[in-house]
C-alpha positions in Angstrom: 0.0 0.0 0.0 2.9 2.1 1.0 4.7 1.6 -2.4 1.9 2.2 -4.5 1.2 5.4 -3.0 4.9 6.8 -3.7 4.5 5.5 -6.9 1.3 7.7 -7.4 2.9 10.3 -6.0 5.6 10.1 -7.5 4.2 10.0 -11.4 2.0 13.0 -10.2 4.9 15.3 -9.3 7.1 14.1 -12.2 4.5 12.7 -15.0 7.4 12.0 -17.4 9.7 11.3 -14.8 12.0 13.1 -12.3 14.7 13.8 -15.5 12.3 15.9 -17.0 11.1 17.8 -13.9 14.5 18.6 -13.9 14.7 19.9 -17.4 11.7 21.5 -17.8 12.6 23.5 -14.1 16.0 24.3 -15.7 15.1 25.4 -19.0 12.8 28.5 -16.8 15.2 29.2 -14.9 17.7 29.4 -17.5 15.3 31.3 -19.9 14.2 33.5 -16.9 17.9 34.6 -15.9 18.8 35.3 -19.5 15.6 37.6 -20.0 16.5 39.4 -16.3 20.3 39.5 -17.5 19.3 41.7 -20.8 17.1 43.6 -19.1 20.0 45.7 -17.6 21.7 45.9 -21.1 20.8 49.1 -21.2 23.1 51.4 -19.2 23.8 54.8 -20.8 20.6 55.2 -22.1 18.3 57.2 -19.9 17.9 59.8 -21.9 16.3 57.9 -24.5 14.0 56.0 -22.2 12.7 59.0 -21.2 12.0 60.2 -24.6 10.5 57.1 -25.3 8.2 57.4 -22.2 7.3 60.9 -23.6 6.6 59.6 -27.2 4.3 56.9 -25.4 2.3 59.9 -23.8 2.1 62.1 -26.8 0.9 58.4 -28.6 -2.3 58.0 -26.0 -2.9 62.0 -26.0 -3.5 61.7 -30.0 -5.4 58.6 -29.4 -7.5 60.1 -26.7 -6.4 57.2 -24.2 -4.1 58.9 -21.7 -5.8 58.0 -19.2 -3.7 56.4 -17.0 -3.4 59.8 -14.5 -7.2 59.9 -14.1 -7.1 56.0 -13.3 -4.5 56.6 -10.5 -5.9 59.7 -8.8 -8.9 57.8 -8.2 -7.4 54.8 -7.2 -5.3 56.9 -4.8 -8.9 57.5 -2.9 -8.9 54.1 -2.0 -6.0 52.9 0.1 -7.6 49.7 -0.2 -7.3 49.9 -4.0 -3.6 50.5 -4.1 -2.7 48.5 -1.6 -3.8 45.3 -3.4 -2.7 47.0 -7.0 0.8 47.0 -5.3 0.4 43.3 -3.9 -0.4 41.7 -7.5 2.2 43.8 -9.0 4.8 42.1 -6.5 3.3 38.6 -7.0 1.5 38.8 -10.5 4.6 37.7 -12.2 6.4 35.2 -9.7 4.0 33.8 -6.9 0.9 33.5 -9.4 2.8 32.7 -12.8 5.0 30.3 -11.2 1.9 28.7 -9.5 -0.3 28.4 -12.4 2.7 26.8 -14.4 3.3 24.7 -11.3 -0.6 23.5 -12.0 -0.4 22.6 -15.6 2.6 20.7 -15.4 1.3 18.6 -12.3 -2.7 18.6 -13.4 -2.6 19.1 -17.0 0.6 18.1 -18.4 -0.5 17.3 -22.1 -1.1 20.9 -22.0 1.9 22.0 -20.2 4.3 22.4 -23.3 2.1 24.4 -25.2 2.4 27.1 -22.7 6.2 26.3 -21.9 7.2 26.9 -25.7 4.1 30.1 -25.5 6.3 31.5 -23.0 10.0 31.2 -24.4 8.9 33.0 -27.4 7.5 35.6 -25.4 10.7 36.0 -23.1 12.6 36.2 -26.8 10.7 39.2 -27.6 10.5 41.1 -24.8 14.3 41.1 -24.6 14.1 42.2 -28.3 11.6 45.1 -26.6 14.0 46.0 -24.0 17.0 46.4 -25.8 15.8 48.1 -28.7 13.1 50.6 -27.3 14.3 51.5 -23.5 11.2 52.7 -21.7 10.6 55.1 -18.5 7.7 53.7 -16.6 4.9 56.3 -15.8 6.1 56.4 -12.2 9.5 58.3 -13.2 7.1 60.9 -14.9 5.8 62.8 -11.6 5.4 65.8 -13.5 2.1 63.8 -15.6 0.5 63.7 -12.1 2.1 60.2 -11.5 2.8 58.5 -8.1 4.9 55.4 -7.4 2.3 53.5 -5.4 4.6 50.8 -5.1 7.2 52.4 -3.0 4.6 53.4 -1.0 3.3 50.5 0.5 6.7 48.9 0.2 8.4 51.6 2.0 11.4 51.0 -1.0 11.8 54.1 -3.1 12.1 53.5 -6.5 13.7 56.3 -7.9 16.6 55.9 -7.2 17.3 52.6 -8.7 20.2 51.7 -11.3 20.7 49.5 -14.1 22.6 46.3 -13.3 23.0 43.6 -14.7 19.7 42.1 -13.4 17.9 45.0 -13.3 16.5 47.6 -16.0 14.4 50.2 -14.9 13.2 51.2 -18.1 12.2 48.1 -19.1 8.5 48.9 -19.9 7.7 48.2 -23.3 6.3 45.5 -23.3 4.4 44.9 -20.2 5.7 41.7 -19.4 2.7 41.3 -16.8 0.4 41.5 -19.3 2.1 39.0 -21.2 2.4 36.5 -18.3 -1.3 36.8 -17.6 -2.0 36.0 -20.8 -0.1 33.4 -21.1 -1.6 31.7 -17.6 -4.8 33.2 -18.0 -5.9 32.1 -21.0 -5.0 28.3 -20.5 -6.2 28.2 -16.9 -9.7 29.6 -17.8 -10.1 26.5 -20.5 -8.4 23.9 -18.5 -9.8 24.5 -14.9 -12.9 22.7 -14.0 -14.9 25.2 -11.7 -16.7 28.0 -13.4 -16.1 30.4 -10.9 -12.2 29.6 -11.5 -12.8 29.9 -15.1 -14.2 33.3 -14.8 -11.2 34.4 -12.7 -8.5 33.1 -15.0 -10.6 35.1 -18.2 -10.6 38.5 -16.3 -7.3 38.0 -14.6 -5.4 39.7 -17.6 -7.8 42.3 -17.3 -7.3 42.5 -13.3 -3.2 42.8 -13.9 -3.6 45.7 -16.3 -5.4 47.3 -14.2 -2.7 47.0 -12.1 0.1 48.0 -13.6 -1.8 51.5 -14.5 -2.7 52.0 -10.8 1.1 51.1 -9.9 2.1 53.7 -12.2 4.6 50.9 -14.1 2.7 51.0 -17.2 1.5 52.9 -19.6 -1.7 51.5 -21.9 0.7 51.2 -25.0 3.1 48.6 -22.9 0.0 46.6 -21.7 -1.3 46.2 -25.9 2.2 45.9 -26.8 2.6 42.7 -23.9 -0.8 41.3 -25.3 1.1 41.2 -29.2 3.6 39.5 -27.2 1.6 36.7 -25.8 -0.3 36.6 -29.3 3.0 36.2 -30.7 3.9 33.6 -28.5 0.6 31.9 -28.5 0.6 31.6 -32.4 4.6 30.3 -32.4 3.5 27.6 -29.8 1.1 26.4 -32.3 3.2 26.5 -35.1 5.6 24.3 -33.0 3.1 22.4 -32.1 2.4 21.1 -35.5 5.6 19.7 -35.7 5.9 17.4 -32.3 1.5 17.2 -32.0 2.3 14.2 -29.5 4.4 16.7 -27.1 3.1 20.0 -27.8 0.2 20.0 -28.8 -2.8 22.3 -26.3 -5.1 20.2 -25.2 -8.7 21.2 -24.0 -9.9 19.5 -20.9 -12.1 17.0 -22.6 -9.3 16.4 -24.4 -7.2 16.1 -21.6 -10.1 13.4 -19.8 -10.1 11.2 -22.9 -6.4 11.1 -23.3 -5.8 9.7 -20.0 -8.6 7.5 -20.2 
């Protein structure tokens, strides 16, 4: 009784066996570190994140969607509000992303490779992003009406921060949060059984964006400019997919029943 419940245990945290686990933890962590390593390939260039942030704002003003100051001042009536804005922004990207991929590969691991491949892409482009158009954040822009939320309820002033070589300040375009909820969202909502889950997961891209305007870490541009990303990524996942259907294939979850019947 004993051994057949390590062995069920065992083939439920490593389905394909503990030399994949392995892999599939390395090739994130490895992917993850090379994306945080380029973000601070960007020393010397403040100046021209700051023009980009500018461009970004004279972009919405013509498109009559600046609208991120108006968002944040009424947020700022809410202490409530920001506070939790600030506690996604921490989490949204590590805590929730790294559970949700935690979930698929455990509970739905014929669809776990899909969103593995999804999200390389996506870390390929954003470095692209980074290097090649250097963003200010809204928050370095104070005199828009902007306030770093963050360092407020952190008590960690932001302004003052560097580049280094895992750190880029001006690493908004794209919005990597939206990207990331994307990417977990949108698999979540079809492969989760409950609908009240399945509601969650839809909106929870919508949630983060939200987010990263009350923050003051995003403008609108970088948030449509993460969801190309993740479109990007989605599309190149099934593109690889068609190659290696057996492995990469995205399975929905009556899919998913009938194959492990």
């Amino acid at each position: 009784m004993v051994s057949g419940f390590a062995n069920r245990l065992s083939s439920r945290i490593a389905p394909h066996g503990p030399i994949d686990l392995i892999r599939q933890v390395a090739l994130f962590a490895f992917a993850y570190y090379l994306y945080r390593l380029t973000r601070g390939a960007v020393d010397g260039r403040a100046t021209l994140a700051f023009e980009n942030a500018r461009s970004v704002i004279e972009i919405e003003r013509t498109l009559h969607v600046f609208i991120e100051p108006s968002v944040q001042q009424w947020a700022s009536g809410w202490s409530f509000v920001t506070d939790a804005a600030s506690w996604i922004y921490i989490n949204a990207q590590t805590s929730v992303t790294l559970g949700g991929l935690a979930y698929l590969y455990l509970f739905r691991n014929q669809s776990f490779y899909f969103v593995r491949n999804m999200f390389g892409v996506a870390f390929a482009l954003a470095i692209v992003g980074y290097v090649l158009v250097p963003t200010a954040p809204p928050r370095f822009l104070p005199e828009w009406g902007f306030e770093d939320t963050l360092a407020l309820y952190t008590g960690i002033p932001q302004d003052n921060v560097t580049v280094n070589a895992l750190f880029n300040p001006y690493a908004a375009i794209p919005s990597m949060h939206v990207a990331f909820a994307l990417m977990i969202g949108w698999p979540l909502a079809k492969l989760v059984k409950p609908r009240l889950l399945k509601v969650f997961w839809a909106v929870y891209p919508l949630i983060v964006t939200f987010v990263i305007v009350v923050t003051a870490n995003h403008f609108l541009v970088d948030a449509f400019l993460g969801a190309l990303v993740a479109g990007a990524g989605a599309l190149a996942a099934r593109a690889m997919a068609r190659a290696r259907p057996e492995a990469w294939r995205f399975l929905p979850q009556q899919r998913q029943a009938e194959v492990t019947a």
